[in-house]
C-alpha positions, 0 to 999 in steps of 0.5 A, a space after each residue: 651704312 655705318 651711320 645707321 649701325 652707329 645710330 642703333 648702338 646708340 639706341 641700345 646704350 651701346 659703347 660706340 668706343 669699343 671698336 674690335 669685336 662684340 655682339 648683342 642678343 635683342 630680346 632673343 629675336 635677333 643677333 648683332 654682330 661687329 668686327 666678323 672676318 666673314 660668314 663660316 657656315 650657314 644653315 637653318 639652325 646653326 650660322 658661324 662667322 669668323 670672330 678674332 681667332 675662333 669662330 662665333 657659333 649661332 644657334 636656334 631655329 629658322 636662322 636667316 642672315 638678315 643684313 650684312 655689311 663690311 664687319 656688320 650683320 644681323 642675324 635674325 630667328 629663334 636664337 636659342 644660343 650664342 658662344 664663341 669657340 676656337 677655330 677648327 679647320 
């Protein structure tokens, strides 16, 4: 399965060399993500994952988890924000 991550980072011109954490809006339609510790929360407007220390927070409208595989997911919809906070218990 991480051919094909590689294979779509290297389309998008992504450095294939950072292999801690990041993530890509894609024309506002789609959020990748790589190196999450697992999913948080999940709704329709708001998907959070565990992201280092804190937590990467999802935001928009008709949100959906539209693949996920070890640290990889795509979460697909009308992103309207992403940010990464400090984790709360």
């Amino acid at each position: 399965m991480k051919g094909i991550w590689k294979e779509f980072a290297e389309k998008l011109g992504v450095r294939l060399d950072m292999e801690n954490r990041s993530y890509w809006v894609i024309d506002g339609g789609d959020v990748v993500i790589e190196g999450h510790g697992g999913v948080r929360s999940v709704g329709r407007s708001e998907i959070s994952f565990v992201y280092g220390g804190g937590l990467l927070v999802i935001s928009g409208s008709g949100l959906t988890i539209k693949n996920i595989s070890g640290g990889f997911a795509v979460v697909g919809g009308e992103i309207s924000g992403v940010a990464v906070t400090e984790r709360r218990v």
